[in-house]
C-alpha positions as CSV (number, residue, x, y, z in Angstrom):
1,X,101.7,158.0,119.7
2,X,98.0,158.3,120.3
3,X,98.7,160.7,123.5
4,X,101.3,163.0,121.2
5,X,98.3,163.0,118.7
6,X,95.9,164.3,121.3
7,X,97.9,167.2,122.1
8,X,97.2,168.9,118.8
9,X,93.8,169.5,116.5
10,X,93.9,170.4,113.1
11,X,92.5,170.7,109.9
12,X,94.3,169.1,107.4
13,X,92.3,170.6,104.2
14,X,93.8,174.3,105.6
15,X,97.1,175.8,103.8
16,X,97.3,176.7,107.5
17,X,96.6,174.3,110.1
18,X,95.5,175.4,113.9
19,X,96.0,173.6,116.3
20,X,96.5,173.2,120.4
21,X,99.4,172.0,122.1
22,X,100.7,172.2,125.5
23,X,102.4,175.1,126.8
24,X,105.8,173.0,126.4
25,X,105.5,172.7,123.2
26,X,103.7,175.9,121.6
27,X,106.7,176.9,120.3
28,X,107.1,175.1,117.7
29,X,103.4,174.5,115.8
30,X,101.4,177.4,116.0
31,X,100.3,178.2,112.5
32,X,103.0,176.1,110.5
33,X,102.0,175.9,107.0
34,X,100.6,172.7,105.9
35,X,102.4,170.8,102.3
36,X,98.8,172.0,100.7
37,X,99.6,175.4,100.4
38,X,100.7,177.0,97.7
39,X,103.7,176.3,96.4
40,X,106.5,179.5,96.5
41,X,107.0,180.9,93.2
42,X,110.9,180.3,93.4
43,X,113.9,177.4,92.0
44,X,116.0,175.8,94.0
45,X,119.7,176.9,93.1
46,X,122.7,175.0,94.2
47,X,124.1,178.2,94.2
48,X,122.6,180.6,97.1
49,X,124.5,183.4,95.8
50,X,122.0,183.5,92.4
51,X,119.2,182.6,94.5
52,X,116.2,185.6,94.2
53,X,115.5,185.6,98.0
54,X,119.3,185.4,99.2
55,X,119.4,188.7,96.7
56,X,116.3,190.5,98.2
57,X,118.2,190.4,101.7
58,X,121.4,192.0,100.6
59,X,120.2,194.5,98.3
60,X,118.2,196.0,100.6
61,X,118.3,200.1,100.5
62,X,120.0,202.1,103.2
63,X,116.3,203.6,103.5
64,X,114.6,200.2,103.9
65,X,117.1,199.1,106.7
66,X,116.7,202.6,108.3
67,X,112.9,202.1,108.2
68,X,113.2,198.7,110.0
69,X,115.5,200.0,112.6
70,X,112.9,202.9,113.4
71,X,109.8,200.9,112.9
72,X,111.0,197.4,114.7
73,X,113.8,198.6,116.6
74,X,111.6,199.9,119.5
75,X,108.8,197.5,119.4
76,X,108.5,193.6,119.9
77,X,109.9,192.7,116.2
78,X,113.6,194.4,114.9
79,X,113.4,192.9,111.5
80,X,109.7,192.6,109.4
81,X,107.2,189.8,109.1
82,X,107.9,190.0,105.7
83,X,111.6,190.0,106.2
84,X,111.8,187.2,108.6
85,X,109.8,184.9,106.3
86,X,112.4,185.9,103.3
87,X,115.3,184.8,105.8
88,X,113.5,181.4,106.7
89,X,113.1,180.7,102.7
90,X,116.5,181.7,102.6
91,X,117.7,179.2,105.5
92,X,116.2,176.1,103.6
93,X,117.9,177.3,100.3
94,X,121.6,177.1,102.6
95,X,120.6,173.5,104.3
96,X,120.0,172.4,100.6
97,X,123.4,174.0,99.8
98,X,125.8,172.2,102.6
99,X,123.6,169.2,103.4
100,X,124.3,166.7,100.6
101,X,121.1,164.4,100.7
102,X,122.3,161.6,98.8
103,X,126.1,160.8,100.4
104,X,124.3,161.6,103.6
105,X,121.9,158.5,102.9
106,X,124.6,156.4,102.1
107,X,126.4,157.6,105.7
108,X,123.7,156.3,107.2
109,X,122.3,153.2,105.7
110,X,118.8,155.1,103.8
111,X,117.9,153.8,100.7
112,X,118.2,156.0,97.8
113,X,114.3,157.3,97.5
114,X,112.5,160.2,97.3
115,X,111.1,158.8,100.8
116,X,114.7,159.2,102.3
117,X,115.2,162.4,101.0
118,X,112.1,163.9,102.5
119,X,113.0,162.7,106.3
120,X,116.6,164.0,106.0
121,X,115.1,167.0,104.8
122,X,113.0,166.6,107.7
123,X,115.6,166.7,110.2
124,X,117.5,169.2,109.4
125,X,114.4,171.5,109.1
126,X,113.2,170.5,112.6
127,X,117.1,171.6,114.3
128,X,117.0,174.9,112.2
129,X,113.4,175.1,113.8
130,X,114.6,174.0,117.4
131,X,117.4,177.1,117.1
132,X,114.6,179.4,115.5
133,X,112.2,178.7,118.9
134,X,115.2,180.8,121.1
135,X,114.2,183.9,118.8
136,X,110.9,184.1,119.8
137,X,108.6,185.7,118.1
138,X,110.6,186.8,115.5
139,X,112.1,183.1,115.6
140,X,108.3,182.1,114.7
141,X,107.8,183.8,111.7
142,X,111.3,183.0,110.4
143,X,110.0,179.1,110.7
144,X,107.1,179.8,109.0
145,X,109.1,180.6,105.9
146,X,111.9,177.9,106.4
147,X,108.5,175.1,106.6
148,X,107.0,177.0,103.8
149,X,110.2,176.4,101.8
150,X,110.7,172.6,102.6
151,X,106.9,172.0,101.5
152,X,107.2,173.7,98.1
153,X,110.5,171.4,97.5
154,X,108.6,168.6,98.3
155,X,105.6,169.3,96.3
156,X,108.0,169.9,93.5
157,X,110.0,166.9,93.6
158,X,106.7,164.8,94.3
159,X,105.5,165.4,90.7
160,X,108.1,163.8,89.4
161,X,106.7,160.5,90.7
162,X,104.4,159.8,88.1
163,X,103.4,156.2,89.5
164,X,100.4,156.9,91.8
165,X,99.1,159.5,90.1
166,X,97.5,162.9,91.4
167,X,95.3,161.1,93.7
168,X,97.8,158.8,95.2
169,X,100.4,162.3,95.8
170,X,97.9,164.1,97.6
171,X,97.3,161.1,99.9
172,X,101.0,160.9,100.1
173,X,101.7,164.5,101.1
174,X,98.9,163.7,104.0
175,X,100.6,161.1,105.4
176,X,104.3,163.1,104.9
177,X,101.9,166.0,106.7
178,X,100.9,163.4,109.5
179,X,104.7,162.5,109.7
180,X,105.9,166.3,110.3
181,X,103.9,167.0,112.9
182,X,105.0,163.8,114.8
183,X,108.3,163.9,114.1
184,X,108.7,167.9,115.6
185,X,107.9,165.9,118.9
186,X,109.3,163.2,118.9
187,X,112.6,164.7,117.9
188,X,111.5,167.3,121.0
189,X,111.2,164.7,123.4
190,X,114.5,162.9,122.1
191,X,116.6,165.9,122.1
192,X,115.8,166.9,126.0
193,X,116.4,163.6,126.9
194,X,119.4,160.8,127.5
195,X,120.8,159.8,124.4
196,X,119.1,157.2,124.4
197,X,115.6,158.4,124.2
198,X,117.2,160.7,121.0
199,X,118.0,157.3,119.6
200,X,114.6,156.0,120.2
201,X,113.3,158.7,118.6
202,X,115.8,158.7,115.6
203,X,114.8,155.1,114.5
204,X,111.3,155.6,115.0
205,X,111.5,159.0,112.8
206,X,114.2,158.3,110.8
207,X,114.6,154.7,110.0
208,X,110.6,154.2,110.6
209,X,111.7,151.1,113.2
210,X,113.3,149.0,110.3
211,X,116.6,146.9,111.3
212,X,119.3,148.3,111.4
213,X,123.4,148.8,111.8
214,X,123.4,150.1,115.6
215,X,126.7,151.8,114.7
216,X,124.4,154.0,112.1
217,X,121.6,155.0,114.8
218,X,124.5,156.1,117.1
219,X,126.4,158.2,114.6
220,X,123.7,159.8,114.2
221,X,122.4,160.6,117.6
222,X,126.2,162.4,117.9
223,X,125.3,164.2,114.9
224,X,123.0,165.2,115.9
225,X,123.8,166.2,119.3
226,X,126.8,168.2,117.8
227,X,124.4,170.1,115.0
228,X,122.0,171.0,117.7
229,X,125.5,172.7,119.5
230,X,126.5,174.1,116.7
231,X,123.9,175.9,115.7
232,X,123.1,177.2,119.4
233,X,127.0,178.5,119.7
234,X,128.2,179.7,115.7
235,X,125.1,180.9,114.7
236,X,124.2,184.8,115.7
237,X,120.6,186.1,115.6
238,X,121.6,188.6,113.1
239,X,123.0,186.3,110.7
240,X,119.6,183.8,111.2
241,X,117.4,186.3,111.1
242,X,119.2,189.5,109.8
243,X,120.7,188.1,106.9
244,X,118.7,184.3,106.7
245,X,122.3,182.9,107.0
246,X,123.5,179.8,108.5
247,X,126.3,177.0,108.4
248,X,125.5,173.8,109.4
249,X,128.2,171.0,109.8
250,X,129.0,168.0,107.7
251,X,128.3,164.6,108.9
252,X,131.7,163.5,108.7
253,X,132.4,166.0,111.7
254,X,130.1,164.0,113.8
Protein backbone atom coordinates (compact mmCIF):
# COMPACT_ATOMS: atom_id res chain seq x y z
CA UNK A 1 0.00 0.00 0.00
CA UNK A 2 2.93 2.30 0.80
CA UNK A 3 3.95 2.23 -3.15
CA UNK A 4 0.10 2.97 -4.22
CA UNK A 5 0.40 5.89 -1.66
CA UNK A 6 3.51 7.25 -3.25
CA UNK A 7 1.92 7.62 -6.51
CA UNK A 8 -0.28 10.50 -5.48
CA UNK A 9 0.30 13.95 -3.29
CA UNK A 10 -2.33 15.81 -1.83
CA UNK A 11 -3.60 18.17 0.45
CA UNK A 12 -6.20 16.89 2.45
CA UNK A 13 -7.33 20.42 4.00
CA UNK A 14 -8.36 21.42 0.06
CA UNK A 15 -12.18 20.99 -1.02
CA UNK A 16 -10.07 20.00 -4.05
CA UNK A 17 -7.19 17.80 -3.71
CA UNK A 18 -4.12 17.77 -6.47
CA UNK A 19 -2.36 15.29 -6.80
CA UNK A 20 0.24 13.13 -9.17
CA UNK A 21 -0.27 9.82 -10.48
CA UNK A 22 1.13 7.80 -13.14
CA UNK A 23 0.10 8.19 -16.56
CA UNK A 24 -1.97 4.79 -16.09
CA UNK A 25 -3.88 6.05 -13.81
CA UNK A 26 -4.57 9.90 -14.42
CA UNK A 27 -7.78 9.10 -15.38
CA UNK A 28 -9.37 8.70 -12.74
CA UNK A 29 -7.92 11.41 -9.77
CA UNK A 30 -7.20 14.57 -11.21
CA UNK A 31 -9.08 17.12 -9.25
CA UNK A 32 -11.76 14.78 -7.48
CA UNK A 33 -13.44 16.65 -4.81
CA UNK A 34 -12.39 15.91 -1.39
CA UNK A 35 -15.63 14.88 1.46
CA UNK A 36 -14.55 18.60 2.95
CA UNK A 37 -16.15 20.46 0.34
CA UNK A 38 -19.15 21.82 0.54
CA UNK A 39 -21.93 19.98 0.75
CA UNK A 40 -24.58 20.32 -2.53
CA UNK A 41 -27.56 22.22 -1.69
CA UNK A 42 -29.95 19.26 -2.76
CA UNK A 43 -32.15 15.97 -0.95
CA UNK A 44 -31.88 12.82 -1.79
CA UNK A 45 -35.30 11.57 -3.35
CA UNK A 46 -36.08 7.86 -3.76
CA UNK A 47 -37.85 9.18 -6.51
CA UNK A 48 -35.44 10.64 -9.43
CA UNK A 49 -38.30 11.77 -11.31
CA UNK A 50 -38.97 14.69 -8.36
CA UNK A 51 -35.38 15.04 -8.01
CA UNK A 52 -34.28 19.11 -8.86
CA UNK A 53 -31.22 18.03 -10.99
CA UNK A 54 -32.95 14.97 -12.93
CA UNK A 55 -35.60 18.10 -13.72
CA UNK A 56 -32.92 20.76 -14.84
CA UNK A 57 -31.72 18.13 -17.58
CA UNK A 58 -35.13 17.52 -19.15
CA UNK A 59 -36.51 20.86 -19.10
CA UNK A 60 -33.91 22.24 -20.82
CA UNK A 61 -35.07 24.96 -23.72
CA UNK A 62 -34.84 24.13 -27.41
CA UNK A 63 -32.54 27.31 -27.28
CA UNK A 64 -30.21 26.04 -24.58
CA UNK A 65 -29.81 22.61 -26.41
CA UNK A 66 -29.27 24.56 -29.69
CA UNK A 67 -26.63 26.70 -27.96
CA UNK A 68 -24.75 23.57 -26.74
CA UNK A 69 -24.88 21.92 -30.07
CA UNK A 70 -23.25 25.21 -31.71
CA UNK A 71 -20.99 26.00 -28.89
CA UNK A 72 -19.68 22.23 -27.98
CA UNK A 73 -20.55 20.48 -30.92
CA UNK A 74 -17.43 21.62 -32.86
CA UNK A 75 -14.97 21.87 -30.08
CA UNK A 76 -13.43 19.23 -27.54
CA UNK A 77 -16.71 19.17 -25.19
CA UNK A 78 -20.52 18.51 -26.84
CA UNK A 79 -22.32 18.96 -23.65
CA UNK A 80 -21.25 21.94 -20.88
CA UNK A 81 -18.98 21.79 -17.75
CA UNK A 82 -21.90 22.83 -16.08
CA UNK A 83 -24.06 20.21 -17.72
CA UNK A 84 -21.89 17.33 -17.32
CA UNK A 85 -21.45 17.97 -13.53
CA UNK A 86 -25.58 18.13 -13.34
CA UNK A 87 -25.55 14.57 -15.19
CA UNK A 88 -22.81 13.16 -12.66
CA UNK A 89 -25.10 14.53 -9.57
CA UNK A 90 -27.76 13.06 -11.38
CA UNK A 91 -25.99 9.42 -11.86
CA UNK A 92 -25.48 9.07 -7.96
CA UNK A 93 -29.23 10.07 -7.37
CA UNK A 94 -30.14 6.75 -9.99
CA UNK A 95 -27.35 4.33 -8.10
CA UNK A 96 -29.16 5.44 -4.89
CA UNK A 97 -32.51 4.66 -6.73
CA UNK A 98 -31.76 0.77 -8.01
CA UNK A 99 -28.94 -0.08 -5.61
CA UNK A 100 -30.66 -1.13 -2.36
CA UNK A 101 -27.89 -0.61 0.31
CA UNK A 102 -29.32 -2.54 3.02
CA UNK A 103 -30.58 -6.08 1.29
CA UNK A 104 -27.34 -5.72 -0.67
CA UNK A 105 -25.42 -5.96 2.82
CA UNK A 106 -27.33 -8.75 3.77
CA UNK A 107 -26.37 -10.54 0.13
CA UNK A 108 -23.18 -10.20 1.06
CA UNK A 109 -22.44 -10.85 4.67
CA UNK A 110 -21.81 -6.58 5.76
CA UNK A 111 -23.03 -5.61 8.89
CA UNK A 112 -25.78 -3.22 9.02
CA UNK A 113 -23.62 0.18 9.71
CA UNK A 114 -23.30 3.42 8.43
CA UNK A 115 -19.54 1.97 7.75
CA UNK A 116 -21.11 -0.67 5.22
CA UNK A 117 -23.15 1.66 3.59
CA UNK A 118 -20.32 4.05 2.74
CA UNK A 119 -18.09 1.17 0.94
CA UNK A 120 -21.05 -0.10 -1.11
CA UNK A 121 -21.59 3.30 -1.85
CA UNK A 122 -18.06 3.23 -2.70
CA UNK A 123 -18.13 0.66 -5.17
CA UNK A 124 -20.65 1.40 -7.14
CA UNK A 125 -19.36 5.05 -7.49
CA UNK A 126 -15.86 3.71 -8.48
CA UNK A 127 -17.63 1.39 -11.68
CA UNK A 128 -19.82 4.39 -12.72
CA UNK A 129 -16.34 6.21 -12.55
CA UNK A 130 -14.36 3.30 -14.37
CA UNK A 131 -17.28 3.70 -17.42
CA UNK A 132 -17.08 7.67 -17.07
CA UNK A 133 -12.94 7.34 -17.74
CA UNK A 134 -13.95 6.05 -21.69
CA UNK A 135 -15.65 9.64 -22.02
CA UNK A 136 -12.76 11.44 -21.69
CA UNK A 137 -12.75 14.66 -20.96
CA UNK A 138 -16.16 15.17 -20.85
CA UNK A 139 -16.20 11.66 -18.79
CA UNK A 140 -13.97 13.76 -16.24
CA UNK A 141 -16.09 16.41 -15.42
CA UNK A 142 -19.17 14.14 -15.23
CA UNK A 143 -17.16 12.29 -12.24
CA UNK A 144 -16.50 15.20 -10.66
CA UNK A 145 -20.19 15.69 -10.09
CA UNK A 146 -21.02 11.93 -9.42
CA UNK A 147 -17.93 12.16 -6.31
CA UNK A 148 -19.32 15.44 -5.41
CA UNK A 149 -22.66 13.87 -4.93
CA UNK A 150 -21.55 10.70 -2.95
CA UNK A 151 -19.58 13.13 -0.48
CA UNK A 152 -22.49 15.35 0.33
CA UNK A 153 -24.59 12.08 1.13
CA UNK A 154 -22.02 11.07 3.25
CA UNK A 155 -21.53 14.22 5.05
CA UNK A 156 -25.25 14.13 5.53
CA UNK A 157 -25.74 10.83 6.87
CA UNK A 158 -22.47 11.27 9.11
CA UNK A 159 -24.33 13.85 11.30
CA UNK A 160 -26.55 11.67 12.24
CA UNK A 161 -23.89 9.88 14.33
CA UNK A 162 -23.97 11.85 17.19
CA UNK A 163 -21.42 9.56 19.25
CA UNK A 164 -17.95 11.02 18.41
CA UNK A 165 -18.86 14.24 18.08
CA UNK A 166 -17.71 17.01 15.47
CA UNK A 167 -14.18 16.30 16.09
CA UNK A 168 -14.33 12.62 15.89
CA UNK A 169 -16.63 13.06 12.16
CA UNK A 170 -14.11 15.12 10.72
CA UNK A 171 -11.36 12.68 11.60
CA UNK A 172 -13.65 10.05 10.34
CA UNK A 173 -14.33 11.64 6.89
CA UNK A 174 -10.28 11.73 6.67
CA UNK A 175 -9.79 8.31 7.04
CA UNK A 176 -13.16 7.58 4.63
CA UNK A 177 -11.07 10.32 2.36
CA UNK A 178 -7.81 8.12 2.79
CA UNK A 179 -10.06 5.00 1.95
CA UNK A 180 -11.40 6.60 -1.51
CA UNK A 181 -8.47 7.25 -2.92
CA UNK A 182 -7.05 3.75 -2.20
CA UNK A 183 -9.84 1.89 -3.02
CA UNK A 184 -10.05 3.69 -6.90
CA UNK A 185 -6.78 1.61 -7.30
CA UNK A 186 -7.09 -1.05 -5.86
CA UNK A 187 -10.31 -1.79 -7.41
CA UNK A 188 -8.18 -0.57 -10.79
CA UNK A 189 -5.68 -3.03 -10.37
CA UNK A 190 -8.35 -5.88 -9.44
CA UNK A 191 -10.49 -5.14 -12.32
CA UNK A 192 -7.53 -5.55 -15.08
CA UNK A 193 -6.50 -8.41 -13.54
CA UNK A 194 -7.44 -12.54 -13.03
CA UNK A 195 -10.29 -12.84 -10.90
CA UNK A 196 -8.51 -13.46 -8.44
CA UNK A 197 -6.50 -10.32 -7.89
CA UNK A 198 -10.35 -8.53 -8.21
CA UNK A 199 -11.03 -10.83 -5.21
CA UNK A 200 -7.97 -9.70 -3.46
CA UNK A 201 -8.89 -6.43 -3.91
CA UNK A 202 -12.67 -6.88 -2.96
CA UNK A 203 -11.82 -8.19 0.62
CA UNK A 204 -9.12 -5.84 1.20
CA UNK A 205 -11.72 -2.86 0.10
CA UNK A 206 -14.72 -4.26 0.84
CA UNK A 207 -14.63 -6.65 3.71
CA UNK A 208 -11.40 -4.60 5.15
CA UNK A 209 -9.51 -8.40 5.35
CA UNK A 210 -12.07 -9.63 8.01
CA UNK A 211 -13.18 -13.58 7.75
CA UNK A 212 -15.29 -14.41 5.75
CA UNK A 213 -17.91 -16.77 3.65
CA UNK A 214 -15.67 -17.45 0.35
CA UNK A 215 -18.91 -18.03 -1.46
CA UNK A 216 -19.72 -14.18 -0.55
CA UNK A 217 -16.24 -12.75 -1.93
CA UNK A 218 -16.89 -14.76 -5.15
CA UNK A 219 -20.36 -13.62 -5.76
CA UNK A 220 -19.24 -10.62 -5.66
CA UNK A 221 -16.22 -10.69 -7.89
CA UNK A 222 -19.13 -11.96 -10.71
CA UNK A 223 -20.96 -9.00 -9.79
CA UNK A 224 -18.93 -7.27 -10.30
CA UNK A 225 -17.45 -8.45 -13.40
CA UNK A 226 -20.99 -8.49 -14.92
CA UNK A 227 -21.82 -4.57 -13.66
CA UNK A 228 -18.47 -3.46 -15.16
CA UNK A 229 -20.11 -5.26 -18.64
CA UNK A 230 -23.01 -3.89 -18.30
CA UNK A 231 -22.41 -0.62 -18.02
CA UNK A 232 -19.64 -0.71 -20.86
CA UNK A 233 -22.36 -2.50 -23.38
CA UNK A 234 -26.29 -0.83 -22.20
CA UNK A 235 -25.14 2.33 -21.36
CA UNK A 236 -24.80 5.07 -24.38
CA UNK A 237 -22.75 8.27 -23.92
CA UNK A 238 -25.81 10.19 -24.52
CA UNK A 239 -27.86 8.80 -21.95
CA UNK A 240 -24.50 9.06 -19.29
CA UNK A 241 -23.70 12.25 -20.20
CA UNK A 242 -26.72 13.68 -22.28
CA UNK A 243 -29.26 12.90 -20.03
CA UNK A 244 -27.11 11.79 -16.54
CA UNK A 245 -29.01 8.43 -16.95
CA UNK A 246 -28.11 4.98 -16.18
CA UNK A 247 -29.32 1.39 -15.22
CA UNK A 248 -27.31 -0.60 -13.23
CA UNK A 249 -28.12 -4.36 -12.48
CA UNK A 250 -29.41 -6.01 -9.33
CA UNK A 251 -27.24 -8.35 -7.47
CA UNK A 252 -29.40 -11.12 -7.78
CA UNK A 253 -28.47 -11.06 -11.66
CA UNK A 254 -24.95 -11.78 -10.73
Amino acid sequence: MNSIRQLFVFSIRNPVIQFTVSRQLSRYLPTIVSPLSRPLDQTFPNDHCRCPVYSNLQSRSFITRLREKLLYGRGKLKYSKKHLMVSGTNLYFLYRKQINSIDLMEEIGLPDTFNSWYLIAELHVWMIMYRLAKEGEEGRHARNGLVRAMWSDVDVRSRNIKEHGMAGRKQALYKLNDHFYTALLTYEEGIMGTDKELASAVWNMLYSKKDIDPEKLLQCVGYIRKQIKYLEEENSSSHILGSGMIKLLPFEEQ
